[in-house]
N, C-alpha and C positions, 0 to 999 in steps of 0.2 A: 533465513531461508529465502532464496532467491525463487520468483514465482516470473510464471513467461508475462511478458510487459507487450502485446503487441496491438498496434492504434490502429484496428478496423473495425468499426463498430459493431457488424456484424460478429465476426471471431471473439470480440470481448464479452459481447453478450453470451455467447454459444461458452465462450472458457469461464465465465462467473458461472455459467449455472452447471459446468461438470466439474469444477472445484468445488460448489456446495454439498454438490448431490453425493461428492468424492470424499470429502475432509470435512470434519469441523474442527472450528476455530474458535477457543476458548479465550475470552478476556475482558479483560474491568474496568470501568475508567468512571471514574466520580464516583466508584462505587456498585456501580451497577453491572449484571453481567450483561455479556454479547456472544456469541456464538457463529458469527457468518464475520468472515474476514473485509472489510472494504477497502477500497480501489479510491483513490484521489485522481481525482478526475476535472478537466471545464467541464461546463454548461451546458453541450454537446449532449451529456450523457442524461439518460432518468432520473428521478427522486425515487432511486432503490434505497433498499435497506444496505446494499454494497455498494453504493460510491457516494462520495464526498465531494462536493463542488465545493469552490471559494464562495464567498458571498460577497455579490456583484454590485455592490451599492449599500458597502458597509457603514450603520448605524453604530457610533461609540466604540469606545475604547477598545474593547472586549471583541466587537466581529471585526474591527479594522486589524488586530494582535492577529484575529484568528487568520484572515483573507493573506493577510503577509504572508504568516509560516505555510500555510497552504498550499499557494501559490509557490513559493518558493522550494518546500518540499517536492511536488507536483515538476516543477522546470529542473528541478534536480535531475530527478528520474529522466526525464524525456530527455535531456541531456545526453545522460550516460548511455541510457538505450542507444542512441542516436552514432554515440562514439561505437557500439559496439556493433550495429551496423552496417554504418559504415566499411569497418577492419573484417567481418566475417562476415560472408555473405548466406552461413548456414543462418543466421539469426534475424536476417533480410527477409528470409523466405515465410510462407504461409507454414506453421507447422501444425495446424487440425489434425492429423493423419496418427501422430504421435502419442504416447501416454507420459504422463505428468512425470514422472518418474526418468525416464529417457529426457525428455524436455532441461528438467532442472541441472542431467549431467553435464548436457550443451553449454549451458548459460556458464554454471562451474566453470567450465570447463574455456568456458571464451574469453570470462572474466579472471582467470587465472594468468591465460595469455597473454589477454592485454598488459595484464599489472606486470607482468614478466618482463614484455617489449620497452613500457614506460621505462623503468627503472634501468634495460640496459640501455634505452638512448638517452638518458640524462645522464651529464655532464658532472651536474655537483647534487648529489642525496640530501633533501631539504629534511630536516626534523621538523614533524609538527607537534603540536601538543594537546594528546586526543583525552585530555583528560575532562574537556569540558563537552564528549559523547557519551563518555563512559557514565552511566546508572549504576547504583552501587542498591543492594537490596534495600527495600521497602522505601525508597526514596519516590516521593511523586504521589500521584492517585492512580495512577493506572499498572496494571500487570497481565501481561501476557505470558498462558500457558502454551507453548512449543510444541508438545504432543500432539497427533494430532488419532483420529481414525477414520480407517476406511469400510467400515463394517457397518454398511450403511445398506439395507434392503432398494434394490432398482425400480419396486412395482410401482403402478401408476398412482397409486393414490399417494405413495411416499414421494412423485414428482410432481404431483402438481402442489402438494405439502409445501415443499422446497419455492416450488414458484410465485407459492403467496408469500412465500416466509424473504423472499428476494426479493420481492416489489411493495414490500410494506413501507408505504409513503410514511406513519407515524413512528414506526422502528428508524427509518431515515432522520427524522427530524431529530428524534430523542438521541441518539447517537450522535448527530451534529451539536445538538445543543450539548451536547457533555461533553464534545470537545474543545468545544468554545471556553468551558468551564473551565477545563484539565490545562490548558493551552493559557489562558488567562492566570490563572496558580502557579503555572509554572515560570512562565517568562514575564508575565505584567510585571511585577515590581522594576524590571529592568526598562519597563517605560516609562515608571516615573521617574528614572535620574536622566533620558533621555530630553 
């Protein structure tokens, strides 16, 4: 599921917390569960319980593995956004005004285009080999459940609930720290034939 990616501080703030207050997000990693979706983010951003910074002055093996993938997941994203941008100026624009739902057809719907455009201006169809994205079940430490719900009560005491449960500095850390984990299990061995 494609969630809206847009870099204004302000709007990421304001769409984290009516995605939480909207959906929960079930899933596991080392083990443990989690419930609020996080955002990979720079430095820029808080030590919430939903974003992930690299770590800026990586000690050892394990946060230098982690600060890579991060980073490079992280410049992923901001890439692709960037491309899409660019090509559709609906995706340029500020969309607060919108509901999550509407949001997610756009992006579909832009990112179908794009792939559509690619493929008829290229020349010669590259085969890649996506076997090494592909998760086969119970492969890894971690699993994400997809469902999600919105039957979630609006009153006050359920939002400021939500805004501690978003700004949990030790929910941040623990979630980092288990992906250090998760990340170090899954790809370290492949640093030591490096």
């Amino acid at each position: 599921m494609m969630l809206l990616l847009y870099y204004s501080v302000t709007s990421v703030y304001l769409y984290v917390y009516v995605c939480v207050t909207r959906c929960l997000v079930n899933f596991s990693v080392n083990g443990r569960e989690y419930h609020l979706a996080y955002y990979l983010t720079d430095g820029i951003y808080p030590k919430w319980a939903t974003f992930i910074q690299s770590i800026s002055l990586p000690q050892g093996p394990k946060a230098v593995l982690f600060a890579q993938r991060q980073e490079a997941v992280r410049k992923d994203v901001e890439r692709a956004f960037g491309v899409l941008q660019a090509r559709f100026a609906i995706v340029k624009n500020p969309a607060l005004c919108w509901d999550k739902v509407k949001i997610g057809k756009i992006m579909r719907a832009c990112i179908i285009l794009h792939n559509m455009i690619v493929e008829d201006e290229r020349d010669d169809y590259t085969h890649f080999d996506v076997s090494g994205f592909q998760q086969g079940e119970g492969s890894g430490s971690s699993r994400v459940d997809l469902t999600y719900s919105t039957d979630i009560p609006t009153n006050i005491a359920n939002q400021m609930g939500v805004r501690t449960r978003i700004r949990d500095r030790q929910a941040h850390e623990q979630l980092k720290g288990d992906l250090v984990e998760h990340i170090w299990r899954k790809f370290g061995s492949d640093q030591d034939n490096n």
